[in-house]
C-alpha positions as CSV (number, residue, x, y, z in Angstrom):
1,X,15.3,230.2,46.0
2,X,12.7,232.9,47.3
3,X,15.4,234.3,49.2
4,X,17.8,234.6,46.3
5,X,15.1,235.8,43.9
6,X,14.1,238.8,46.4
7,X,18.1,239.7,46.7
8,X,18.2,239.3,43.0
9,X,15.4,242.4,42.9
10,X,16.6,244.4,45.3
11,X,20.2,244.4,43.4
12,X,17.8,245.4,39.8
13,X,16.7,248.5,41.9
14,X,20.3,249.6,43.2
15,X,19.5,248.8,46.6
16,X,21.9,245.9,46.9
17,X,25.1,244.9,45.5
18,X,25.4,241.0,44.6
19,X,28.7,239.6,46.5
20,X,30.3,236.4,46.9
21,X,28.3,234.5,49.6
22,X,25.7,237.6,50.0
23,X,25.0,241.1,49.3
24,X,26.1,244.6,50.4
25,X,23.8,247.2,51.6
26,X,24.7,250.3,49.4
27,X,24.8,254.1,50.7
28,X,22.8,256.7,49.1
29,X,26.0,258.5,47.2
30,X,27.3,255.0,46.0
31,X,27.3,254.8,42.0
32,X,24.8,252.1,42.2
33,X,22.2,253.2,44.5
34,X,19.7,254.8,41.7
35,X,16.5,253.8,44.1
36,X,13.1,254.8,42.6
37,X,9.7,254.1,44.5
38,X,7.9,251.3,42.7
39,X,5.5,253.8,40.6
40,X,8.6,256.1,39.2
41,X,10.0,252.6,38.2
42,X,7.0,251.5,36.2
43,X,7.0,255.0,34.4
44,X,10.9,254.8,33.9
45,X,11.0,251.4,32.5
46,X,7.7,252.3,30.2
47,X,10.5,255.5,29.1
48,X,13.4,252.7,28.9
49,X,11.2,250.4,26.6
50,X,10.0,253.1,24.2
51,X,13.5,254.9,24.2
52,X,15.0,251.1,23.2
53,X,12.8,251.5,20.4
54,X,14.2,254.6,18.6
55,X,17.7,252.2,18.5
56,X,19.1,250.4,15.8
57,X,21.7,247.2,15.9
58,X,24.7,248.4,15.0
59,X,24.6,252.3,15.9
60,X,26.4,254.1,18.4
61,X,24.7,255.1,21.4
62,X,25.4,257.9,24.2
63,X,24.1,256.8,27.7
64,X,24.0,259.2,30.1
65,X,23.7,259.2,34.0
66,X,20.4,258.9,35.6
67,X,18.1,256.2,36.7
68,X,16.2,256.2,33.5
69,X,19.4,255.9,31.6
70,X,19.8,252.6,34.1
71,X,16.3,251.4,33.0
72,X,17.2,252.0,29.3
73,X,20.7,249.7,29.8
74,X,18.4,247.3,31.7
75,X,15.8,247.4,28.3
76,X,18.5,247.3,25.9
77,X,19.9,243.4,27.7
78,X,16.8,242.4,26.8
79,X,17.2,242.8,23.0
80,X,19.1,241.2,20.3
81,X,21.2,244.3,19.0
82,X,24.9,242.2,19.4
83,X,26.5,245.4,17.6
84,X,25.3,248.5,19.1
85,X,27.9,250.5,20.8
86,X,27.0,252.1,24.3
87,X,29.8,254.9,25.3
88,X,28.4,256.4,29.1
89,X,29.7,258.3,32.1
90,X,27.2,256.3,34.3
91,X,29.4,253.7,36.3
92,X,26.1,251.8,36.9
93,X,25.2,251.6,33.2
94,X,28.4,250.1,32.4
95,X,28.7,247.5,35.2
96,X,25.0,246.2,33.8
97,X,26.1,246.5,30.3
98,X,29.3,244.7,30.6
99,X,29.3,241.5,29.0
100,X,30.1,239.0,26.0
101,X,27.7,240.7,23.9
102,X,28.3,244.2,24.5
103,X,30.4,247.1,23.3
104,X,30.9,249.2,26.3
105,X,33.0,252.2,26.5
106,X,33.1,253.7,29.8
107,X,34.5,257.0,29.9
108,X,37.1,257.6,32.5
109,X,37.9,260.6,34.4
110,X,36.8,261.4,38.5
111,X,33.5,259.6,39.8
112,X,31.3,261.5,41.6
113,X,28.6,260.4,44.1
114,X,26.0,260.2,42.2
115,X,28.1,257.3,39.6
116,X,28.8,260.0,37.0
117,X,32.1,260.3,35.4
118,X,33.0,264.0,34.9
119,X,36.4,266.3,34.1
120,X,38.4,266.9,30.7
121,X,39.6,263.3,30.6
122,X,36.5,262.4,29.7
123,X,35.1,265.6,27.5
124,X,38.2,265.0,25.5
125,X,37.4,261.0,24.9
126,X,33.8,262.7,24.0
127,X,35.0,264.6,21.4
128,X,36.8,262.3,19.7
129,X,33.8,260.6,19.2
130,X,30.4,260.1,16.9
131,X,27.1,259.4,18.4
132,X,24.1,258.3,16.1
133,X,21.9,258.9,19.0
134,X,22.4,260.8,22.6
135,X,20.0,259.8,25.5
136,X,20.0,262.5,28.0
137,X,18.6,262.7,31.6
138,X,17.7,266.2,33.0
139,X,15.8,267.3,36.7
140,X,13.7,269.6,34.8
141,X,12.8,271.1,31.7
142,X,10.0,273.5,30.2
143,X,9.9,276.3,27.6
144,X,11.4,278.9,29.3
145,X,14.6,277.5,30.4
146,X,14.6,274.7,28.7
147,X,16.8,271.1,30.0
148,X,18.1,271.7,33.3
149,X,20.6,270.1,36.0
150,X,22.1,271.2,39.4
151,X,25.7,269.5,38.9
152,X,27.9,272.0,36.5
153,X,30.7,269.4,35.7
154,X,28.0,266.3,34.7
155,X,26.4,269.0,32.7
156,X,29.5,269.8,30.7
157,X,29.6,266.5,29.7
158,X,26.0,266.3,28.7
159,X,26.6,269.0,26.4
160,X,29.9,267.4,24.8
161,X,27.6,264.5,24.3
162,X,25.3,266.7,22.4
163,X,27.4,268.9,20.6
164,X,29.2,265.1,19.1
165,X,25.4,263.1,18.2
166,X,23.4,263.4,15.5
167,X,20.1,262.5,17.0
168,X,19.4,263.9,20.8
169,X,16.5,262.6,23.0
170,X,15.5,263.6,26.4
171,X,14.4,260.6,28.5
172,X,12.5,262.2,31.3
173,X,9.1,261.8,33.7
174,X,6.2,264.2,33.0
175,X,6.1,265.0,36.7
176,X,9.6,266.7,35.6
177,X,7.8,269.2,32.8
178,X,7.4,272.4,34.3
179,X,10.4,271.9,36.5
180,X,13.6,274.4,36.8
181,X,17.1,273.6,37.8
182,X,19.8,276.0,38.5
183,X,21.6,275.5,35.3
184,X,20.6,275.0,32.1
185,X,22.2,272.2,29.8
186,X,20.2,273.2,26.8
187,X,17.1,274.5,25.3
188,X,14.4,272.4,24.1
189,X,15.2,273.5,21.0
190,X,18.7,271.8,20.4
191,X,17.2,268.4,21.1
192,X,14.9,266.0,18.5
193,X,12.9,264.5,20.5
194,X,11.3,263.8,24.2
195,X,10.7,260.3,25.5
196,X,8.0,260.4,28.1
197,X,5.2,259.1,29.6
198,X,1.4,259.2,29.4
199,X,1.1,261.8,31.9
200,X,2.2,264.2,30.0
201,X,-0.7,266.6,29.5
202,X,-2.2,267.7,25.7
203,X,-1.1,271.5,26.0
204,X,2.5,270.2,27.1
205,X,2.7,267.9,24.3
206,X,1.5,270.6,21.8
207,X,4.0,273.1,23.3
208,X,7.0,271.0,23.0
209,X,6.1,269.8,19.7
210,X,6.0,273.3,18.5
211,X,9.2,273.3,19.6
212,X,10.3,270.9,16.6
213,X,10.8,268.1,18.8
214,X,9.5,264.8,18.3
215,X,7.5,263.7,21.3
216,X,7.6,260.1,21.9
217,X,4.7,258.6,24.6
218,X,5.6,255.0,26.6
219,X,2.6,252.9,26.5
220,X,1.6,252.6,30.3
């Protein structure tokens, strides 16, 4: 039992994948290996937990590809919302989402390394859609430049996403504020809101806000 309990975390944290009769090791560029150190984790599931809360049963929800996307998936099969509808590029939110009580739509379209789906096939499946809410993952963002991302075709997609939801949050770290990417998905501006954590200083919080976004702080 200890054994299969320790297998059963180290799949949680992308490190394994669950087999029949064991597990499989998974490389770095596999879809599922979204590996944080134990700290990020804490922060990202406190993000996961107070992004679930912005969600309502029976809305339609954009996940995006990232490991706090992951932990949001992971927070949202904790809750009793039978009818919400997750659409998501992220082959790792999908496979945890899949299930008898979940609406999954999984875009389709070529996988990259990092799990993302990307390409026209799925843009166009994008835009025939309507999101009530957008949850976005970014490796930077700050006042100048805004949201940021190294990866031009996942970005493309983040921006479908956006241009086709009525409510857009970014779900990233405070170490990320301050932070610049090569290319921009957005300015702060076009988003509503900012999910973070506590770290987050005063002056960033007052700066963002002034921005028009809501800025939503995770409890510890």
């Amino acid at each position: 039992m200890t054994i299969r309990r320790d297998l059963n975390e180290l799949a949680e944290k992308g490190q394994v994948k669950r087999v029949r009769g064991g597990v499989r090791v998974l490389r770095r560029s596999d879809a599922l290996a979204l590996v944080s150190t134990d700290q990020q984790a804490h922060t990202e599931r406190a993000i996961a937990e107070a992004a679930a809360d912005q969600i309502a049963d029976g809305e339609t929800i954009y996940l995006d590809n990232g490991s706090v996307a992951l932990a949001l998936a992971h927070a949202l099969r904790q809750r009793e919302l039978p009818h919400l509808r997750v659409v998501t590029n992220a082959v790792a939110v999908a496979a945890l989402l899949c299930s008898d009580t979940s609406n999954v739509i999984q875009l389709g379209g070529e996988v990259r390394g990092t799990g993302a789906v990307v390409g026209q096939q799925a843009i166009r499946l994008i835009e025939a859609m309507r999101f009530d809410r957008c949850f976005l993952c970014a490796d930077g963002y700050n006042v100048e430049f805004g949201i940021s991302g190294k990866h031009l075709p996942e970005i493309e997609v983040k921006r479908a996403a956006m241009q086709h939801s009525g409510w857009v949050a970014l779900i990233a770290e405070s170490a990320r504020w301050g932070k610049q990417s090569m290319l921009r998905i957005a300015n702060l501006r076009d988003i509503h809101c900012l999910v973070t954590d506590e770290a987050l200083d005063a002056p960033a919080r007052r700066t963002i806000a002034e921005r028009g976004l809501e800025v939503v702080i995770a409890d510890g």
